[in-house]
Structure formats: C-alpha cells, structure tokens
C-alpha positions as CSV (number, residue, x, y, z in Angstrom):
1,X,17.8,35.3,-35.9
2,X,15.8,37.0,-33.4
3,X,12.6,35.1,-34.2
4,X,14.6,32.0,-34.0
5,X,16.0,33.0,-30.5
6,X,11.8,34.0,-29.4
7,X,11.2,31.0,-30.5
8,X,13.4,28.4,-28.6
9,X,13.1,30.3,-25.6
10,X,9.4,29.6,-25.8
11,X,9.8,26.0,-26.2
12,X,12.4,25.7,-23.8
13,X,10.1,27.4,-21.2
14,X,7.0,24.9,-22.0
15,X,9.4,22.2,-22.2
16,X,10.5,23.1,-18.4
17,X,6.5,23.5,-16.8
18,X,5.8,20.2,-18.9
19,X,9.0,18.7,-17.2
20,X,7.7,19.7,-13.8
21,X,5.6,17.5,-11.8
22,X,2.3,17.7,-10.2
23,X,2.3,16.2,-6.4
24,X,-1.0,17.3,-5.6
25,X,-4.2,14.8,-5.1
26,X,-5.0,13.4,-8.8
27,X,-8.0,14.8,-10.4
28,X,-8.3,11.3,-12.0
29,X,-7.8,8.3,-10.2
30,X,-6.7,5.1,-11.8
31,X,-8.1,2.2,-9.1
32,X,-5.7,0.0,-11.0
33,X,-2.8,2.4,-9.9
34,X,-0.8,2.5,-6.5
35,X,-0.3,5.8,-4.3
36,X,2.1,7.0,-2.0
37,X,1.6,10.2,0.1
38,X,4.8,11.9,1.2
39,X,4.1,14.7,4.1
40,X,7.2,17.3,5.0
41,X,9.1,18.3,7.9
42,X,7.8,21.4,10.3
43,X,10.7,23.9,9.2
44,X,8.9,23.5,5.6
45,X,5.7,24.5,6.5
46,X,4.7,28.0,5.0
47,X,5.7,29.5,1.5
48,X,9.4,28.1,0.8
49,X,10.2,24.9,-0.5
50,X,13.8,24.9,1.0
51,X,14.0,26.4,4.2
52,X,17.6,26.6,5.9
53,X,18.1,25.4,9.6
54,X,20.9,26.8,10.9
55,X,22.6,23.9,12.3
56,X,21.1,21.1,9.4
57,X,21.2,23.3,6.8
58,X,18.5,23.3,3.6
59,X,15.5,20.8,3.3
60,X,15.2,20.6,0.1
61,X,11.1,19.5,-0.4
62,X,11.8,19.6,-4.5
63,X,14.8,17.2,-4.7
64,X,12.7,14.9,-2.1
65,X,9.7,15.2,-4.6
66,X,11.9,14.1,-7.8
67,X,14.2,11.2,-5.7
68,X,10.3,10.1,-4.5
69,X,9.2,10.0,-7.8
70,X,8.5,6.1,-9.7
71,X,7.0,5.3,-12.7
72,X,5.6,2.6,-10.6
73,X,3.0,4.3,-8.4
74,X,1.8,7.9,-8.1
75,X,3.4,10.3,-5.6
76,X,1.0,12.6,-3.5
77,X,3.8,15.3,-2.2
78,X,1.4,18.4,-0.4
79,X,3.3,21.9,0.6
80,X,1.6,22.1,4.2
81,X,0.5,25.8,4.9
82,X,2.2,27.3,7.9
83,X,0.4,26.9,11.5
84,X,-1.4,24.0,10.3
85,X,-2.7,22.1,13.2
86,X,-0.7,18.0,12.8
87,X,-4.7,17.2,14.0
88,X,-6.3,18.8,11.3
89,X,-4.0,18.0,8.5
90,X,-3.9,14.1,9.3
91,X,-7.7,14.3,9.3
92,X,-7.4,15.4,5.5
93,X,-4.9,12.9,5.1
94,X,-7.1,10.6,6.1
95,X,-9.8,11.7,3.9
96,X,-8.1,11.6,0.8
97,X,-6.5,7.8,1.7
98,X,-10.2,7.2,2.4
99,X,-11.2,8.6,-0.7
100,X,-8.8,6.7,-2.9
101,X,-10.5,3.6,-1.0
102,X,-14.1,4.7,-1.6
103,X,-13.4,5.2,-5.5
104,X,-12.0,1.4,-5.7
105,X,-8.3,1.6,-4.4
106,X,-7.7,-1.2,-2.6
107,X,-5.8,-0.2,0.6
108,X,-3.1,-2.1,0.1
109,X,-2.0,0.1,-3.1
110,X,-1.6,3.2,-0.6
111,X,1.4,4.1,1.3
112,X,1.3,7.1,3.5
113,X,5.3,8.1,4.1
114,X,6.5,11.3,6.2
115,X,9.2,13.0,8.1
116,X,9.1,14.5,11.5
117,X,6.3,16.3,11.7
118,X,4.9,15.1,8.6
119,X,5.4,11.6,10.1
120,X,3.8,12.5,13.3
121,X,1.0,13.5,10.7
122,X,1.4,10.2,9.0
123,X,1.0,8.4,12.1
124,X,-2.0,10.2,13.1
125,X,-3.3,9.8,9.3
126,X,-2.9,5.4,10.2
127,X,-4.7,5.8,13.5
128,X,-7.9,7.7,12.1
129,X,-8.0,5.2,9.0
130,X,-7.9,1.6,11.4
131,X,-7.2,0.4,8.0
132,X,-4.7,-3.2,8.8
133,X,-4.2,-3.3,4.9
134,X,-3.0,0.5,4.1
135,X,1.5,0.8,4.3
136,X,2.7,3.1,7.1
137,X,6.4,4.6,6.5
138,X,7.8,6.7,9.5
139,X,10.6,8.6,9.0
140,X,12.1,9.7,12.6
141,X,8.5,10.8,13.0
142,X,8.1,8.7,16.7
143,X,8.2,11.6,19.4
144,X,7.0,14.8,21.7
145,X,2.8,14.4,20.5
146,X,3.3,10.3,19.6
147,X,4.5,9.6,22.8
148,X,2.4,11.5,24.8
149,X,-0.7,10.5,23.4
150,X,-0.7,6.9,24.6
151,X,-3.8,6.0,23.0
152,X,-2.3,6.5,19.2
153,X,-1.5,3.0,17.4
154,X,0.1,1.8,14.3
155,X,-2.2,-0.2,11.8
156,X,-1.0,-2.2,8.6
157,X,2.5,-2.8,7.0
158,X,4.7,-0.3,8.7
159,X,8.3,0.7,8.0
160,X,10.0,3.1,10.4
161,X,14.1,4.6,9.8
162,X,16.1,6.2,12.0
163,X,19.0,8.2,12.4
164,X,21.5,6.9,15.3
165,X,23.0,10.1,15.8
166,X,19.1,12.3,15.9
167,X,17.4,12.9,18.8
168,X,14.5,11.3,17.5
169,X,14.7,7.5,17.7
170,X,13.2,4.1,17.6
171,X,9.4,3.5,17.1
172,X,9.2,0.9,19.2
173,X,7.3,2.0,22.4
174,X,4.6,2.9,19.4
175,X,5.0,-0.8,18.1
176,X,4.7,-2.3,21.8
177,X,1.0,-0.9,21.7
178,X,-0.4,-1.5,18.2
179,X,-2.0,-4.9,17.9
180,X,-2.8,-4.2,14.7
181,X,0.2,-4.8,12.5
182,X,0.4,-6.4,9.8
183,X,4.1,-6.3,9.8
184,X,7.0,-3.8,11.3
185,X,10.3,-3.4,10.2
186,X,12.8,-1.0,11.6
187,X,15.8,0.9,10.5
188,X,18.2,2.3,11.7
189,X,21.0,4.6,9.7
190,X,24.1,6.2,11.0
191,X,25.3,9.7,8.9
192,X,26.2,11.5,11.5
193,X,23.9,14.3,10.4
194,X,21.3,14.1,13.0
195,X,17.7,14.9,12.3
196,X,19.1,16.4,9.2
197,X,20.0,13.5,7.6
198,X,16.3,13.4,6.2
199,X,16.5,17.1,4.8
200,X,18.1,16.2,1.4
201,X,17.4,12.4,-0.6
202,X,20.3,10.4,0.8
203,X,20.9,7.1,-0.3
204,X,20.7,5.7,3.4
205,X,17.5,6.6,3.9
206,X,15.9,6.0,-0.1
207,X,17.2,3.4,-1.0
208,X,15.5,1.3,1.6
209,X,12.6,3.3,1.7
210,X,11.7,2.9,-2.0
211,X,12.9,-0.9,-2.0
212,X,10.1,-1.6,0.9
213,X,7.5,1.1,-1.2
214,X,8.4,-1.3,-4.5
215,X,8.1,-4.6,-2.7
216,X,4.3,-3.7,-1.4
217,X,4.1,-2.5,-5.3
218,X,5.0,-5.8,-6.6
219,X,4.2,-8.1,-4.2
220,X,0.4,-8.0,-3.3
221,X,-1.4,-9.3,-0.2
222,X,-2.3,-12.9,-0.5
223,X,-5.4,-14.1,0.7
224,X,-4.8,-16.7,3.4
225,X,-8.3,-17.9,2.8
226,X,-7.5,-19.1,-0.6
C-alpha cells in the first residue's frame, strides 16, 4: 500500500510540471506558427508572480498566462526582473520579434500585447521594430513616459482597451501621431475597478482581446497588389 501511495504521488507530481506551461522564447520556432508576446504590469516586476496592491488587490501573472493561452498561436509571457529599465527591456522585445522575423515569421503572425508598464514596453517594442505589418495590443499602457516622449509612434494593426473608471485612458493623442497604422481600434470597458481591472483575466477585457488576437490568426493580410 505504501509503494502504491510512492507511486501515485510520483505520477501525480510529473503529471503537474508536464501540465505546466512554458512562456519563455521557444527554443524551436515553427515559421508556419503565430506568436503573441504578453509583457506584465510594474508591481510584478521582481520574484513574485502575484503581488498585492493595496487598493487593487493581487495581479495574478499565472491565471493571465493560462486565460492567454490558445491552441491557436504560441504565447511568449516573460517574468521581468525588478529595476529593469522599460528602454532596455523593449529593446529585447524587439529583438526577439525581430528574430522570429529573421528565421521566417512573417510579421503579421506576431502580436506584441501588454499592460501598463508592460504596455509602455509594448509600445516602445512597435516603435524600434517600424514594422506596419506586426499587431500592437495596448492595454491602458498610454501614459507618464508615452506621452512625454512625443517622438514615439504606433506602427501596424493596433488594438488599445481601457478602463473608464482608471486613471490611465484613451490612446488617442498616440494614434493622432502615428502615420503608420495599418488599422486602430479602441476600447473602452467600465468595471469600476480602476487600473486594477487588468490585474486578474476578466471577461471585459479577454474576451475582446483574444477575439481581435484570433481574427489576425485567421484572417491574413491580403495583398492589394494581387
């Protein structure tokens, strides 16, 4: 009985690790496959995946990870390390969208999607690339460095959401001065829960989110030379 109780508790624990997921950069990449990159929040920064604000309560990276997830694309999900510079870390960001292009990607199979901070960084990632074809998704990620820094622009197929009731809003000063778009579509959702209304996978914000992410999946660009 005792073996038998070693024994399940064994395959129960490689069952688990097997169930968990993997959000770093793929070792293998699959130029057939699409990609979306999903960067954090600031409170998330550093060694805990579910930090606690004390007036929005926990961010909870893991269960944004697994509502993120799709069987239709691969999801690129980093843990940012605390102190990061948002310069920096778009710069890598950049590199590894890049580097999914250099291998055979086309652009238009990447989707670089982040909150806050980490859509600050996603922002920043879309200016450095200039790439009209990659998909932008801003997350009330338009504000204090965006803003300031007049010179930043949008490129590509961009979707931004909002929260009515945050602090952070609209993206449409950034919109006014980015002649590159492809296409932008804004959002704008009304919890009541402020700029913590991104902290945990909500409907509001998801659904749309992966219904635009899905749409670039299945729909892809046409040629208007043809």
């Amino acid at each position: 009985m005792k073996f038998i109780l070693i024994l399940l508790s064994i395959v129960t624990g490689v069952t688990a690790c097997a169930a968990q997921r993997d959000y770093a950069f793929p070792n293998n990449i699959n130029t057939a496959e699409h990609y979306v990159f999903y960067s954090h929040g600031f409170i998330v920064e550093g060694d805990d995946p579910t930090p606690i604000h004390p007036r929005w309560g926990v961010y909870d990276f893991p269960s944004i990870q697994k509502a993120l997830d799709d069987d239709s694309y691969t999801l690129i999900a980093h843990h940012r390390p605390k102190g990061v510079s948002p310069i920096d870390y778009a710069k890598r960001l950049a590199g590894e969208v890049q580097q999914l292009i250099t291998l055979g990607v086309p652009p238009e199979n990447i989707t670089l999607t982040g909150f806050s901070r980490g859509g600050a960084i996603t922002i920043l990632a879309a200016n450095e690339l200039k790439n009209a074809k990659v998909n932008v998704v801003i997350l009330a990620g338009c504000a204090g460095l965006i803003n300031r820094k007049r010179d930043i622009q949008l490129y590509g197929r961009v979707l931004s959401i909002y929260e009515t009731s945050d602090d952070v809003g609209s993206c449409n000063l950034l919109e006014a001065r980015s002649p590159m778009l492809r296409e932008f579509k804004e959002i704008a959702i009304s919890t009541g829960k402020e700029h913590g209304a991104f902290y945990r996978p909500i409907d509001e914000w998801l659904v749309p989110l992966k219904r635009w992410i899905n749409d670039s999946v299945s729909k892809p660009e046409i040629n208007k030379n043809e």
